[in-house]
N, C-alpha and C positions, 0 to 999 in steps of 0.2 A: 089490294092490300099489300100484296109483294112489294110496288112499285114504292109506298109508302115508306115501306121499312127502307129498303136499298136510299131512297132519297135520305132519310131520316139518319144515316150512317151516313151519305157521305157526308152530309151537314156535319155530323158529329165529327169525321175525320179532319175535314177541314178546318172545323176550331179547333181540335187537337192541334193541326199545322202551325196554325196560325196562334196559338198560347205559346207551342215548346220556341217559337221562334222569338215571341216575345220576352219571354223567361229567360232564353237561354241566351239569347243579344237584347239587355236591354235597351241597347243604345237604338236599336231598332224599331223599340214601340214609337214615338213620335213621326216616324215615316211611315209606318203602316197606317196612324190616324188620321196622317194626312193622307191618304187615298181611299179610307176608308175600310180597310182591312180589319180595324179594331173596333171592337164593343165600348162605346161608353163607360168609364168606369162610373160604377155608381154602386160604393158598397151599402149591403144591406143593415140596417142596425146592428142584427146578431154577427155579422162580419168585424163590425167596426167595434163590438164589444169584445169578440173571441180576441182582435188582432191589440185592441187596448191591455186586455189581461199578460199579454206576452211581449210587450216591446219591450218594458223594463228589462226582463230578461235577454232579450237580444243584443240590444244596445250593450248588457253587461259581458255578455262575449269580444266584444272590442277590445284587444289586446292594446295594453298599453294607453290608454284612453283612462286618464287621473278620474277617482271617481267626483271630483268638485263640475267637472264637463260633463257628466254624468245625465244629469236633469237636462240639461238645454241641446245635448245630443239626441236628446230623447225628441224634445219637440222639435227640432228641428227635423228626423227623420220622419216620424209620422208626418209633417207639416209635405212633405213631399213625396210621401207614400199614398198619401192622401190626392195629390197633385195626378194620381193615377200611374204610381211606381216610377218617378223623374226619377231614375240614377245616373243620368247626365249633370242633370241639376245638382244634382247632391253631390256628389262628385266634384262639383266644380267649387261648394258652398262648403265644403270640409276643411280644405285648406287653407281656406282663410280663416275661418272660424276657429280651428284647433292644432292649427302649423302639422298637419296631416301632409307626407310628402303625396305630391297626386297621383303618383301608382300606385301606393294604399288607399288612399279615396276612392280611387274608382272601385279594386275589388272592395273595399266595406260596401259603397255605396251599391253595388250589384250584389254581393251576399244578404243585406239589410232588403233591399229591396224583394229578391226571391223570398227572403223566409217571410216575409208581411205577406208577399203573393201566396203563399204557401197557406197562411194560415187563415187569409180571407176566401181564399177559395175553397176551403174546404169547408168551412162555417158556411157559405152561399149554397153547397150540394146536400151538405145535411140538413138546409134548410128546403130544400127542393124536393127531399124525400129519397136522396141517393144515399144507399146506405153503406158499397162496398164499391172499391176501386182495386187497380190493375196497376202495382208499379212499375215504372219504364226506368230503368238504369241509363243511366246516360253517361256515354267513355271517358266526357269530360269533367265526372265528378269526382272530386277530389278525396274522397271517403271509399276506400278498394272492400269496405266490407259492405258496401252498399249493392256488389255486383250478385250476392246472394242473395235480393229479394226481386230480383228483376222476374218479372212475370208473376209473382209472387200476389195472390189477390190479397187484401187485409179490411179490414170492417174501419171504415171512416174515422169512426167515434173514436173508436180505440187504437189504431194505427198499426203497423206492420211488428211484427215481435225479431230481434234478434238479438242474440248475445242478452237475454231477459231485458232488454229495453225496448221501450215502444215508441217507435219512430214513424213519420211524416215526411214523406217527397216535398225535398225541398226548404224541410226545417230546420238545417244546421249550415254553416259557413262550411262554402264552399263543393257544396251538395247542387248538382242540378239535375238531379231524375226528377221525372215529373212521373204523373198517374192518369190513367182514362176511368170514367167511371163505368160502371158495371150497374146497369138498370135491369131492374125484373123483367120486365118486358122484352128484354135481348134474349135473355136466354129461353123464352118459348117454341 
């Protein structure tokens, strides 16, 4: 049973590894899928429903982005979040589309791309039955009040409290903490 649990964590560490690397360089998910290192993307209905309710909203974070480009930034980003988080892709498909210089394109297209990862993955763990996670501050997030919730456990559903907001690893532009989940069964 020991032996179980021990395996059963590193497993879990090593996707932990192998997510914060992919979140955190997205330009890196297509070489890890080419070896093999990545999971299929393959969101769950309730993923692709939670991540539908909130693009409008993200996409309307885009500074400077006329709201008439509005709608067709919209598809086009899910169109490649959907592709399994391409912010090379997207990246590449912004500047031409919306005369986007391409050092904004990449971070939109890697801010857009985390906050979708953000919101499908957490839709996938409360559909799993995970119901509390562990958030991990990460140095190179660009949000300095985000380093008070590091370690910080918060309930899924409802997200981590600070400043009376309720906030999500990984839900705002230019945020890259990410979270471990916290299952009943660890802590016995």
């Amino acid at each position: 049973m020991e032996l179980m649990k021990r395996l059963s964590q590193y497993a879990r560490s090593a996707g932990v590894f192998v997510s914060s690397v992919e979140s955190s360089h997205p330009y890196v998910s297509a070489t890890l899928r080419k070896v093999g290192l990545s999971r299929p993307f393959k969101p769950t209905p309730a993923a692709i429903k939670a991540y539908g309710a909130v693009i409008a909203e993200n996409v309307a974070r885009i500074d400077r982005l006329p709201t008439k480009y509005r709608k067709e930034a919209r598809e086009l980003i899910w169109s490649y979040v959907m592709k399994g988080y391409d912010a090379s892709g997207l990246a590449r498909e912004l500047p031409d589309r919306f005369g986007i210089a391409p050092d904004r394109a990449k971070l939109i297209a890697r801010s857009q791309c985390n906050m979708a990862r953000a919101v499908i993955n957490n839709a996938d763990r409360m559909q799993m039955g995970i119901k509390e996670a562990l958030w991990h501050h990460d140095a190179r997030c660009g949000i300095r009040s985000h380093v008070a919730l590091n370690g910080r456990r918060y309930v899924l559903e409802q997200g981590a409290s600070l400043d009376g907001k309720r906030l999500w690893p990984g839900r705002e532009p230019a945020c890259n903490c990410s979270s471990t989940d916290i299952n009943a069964s660890d802590e016995e």
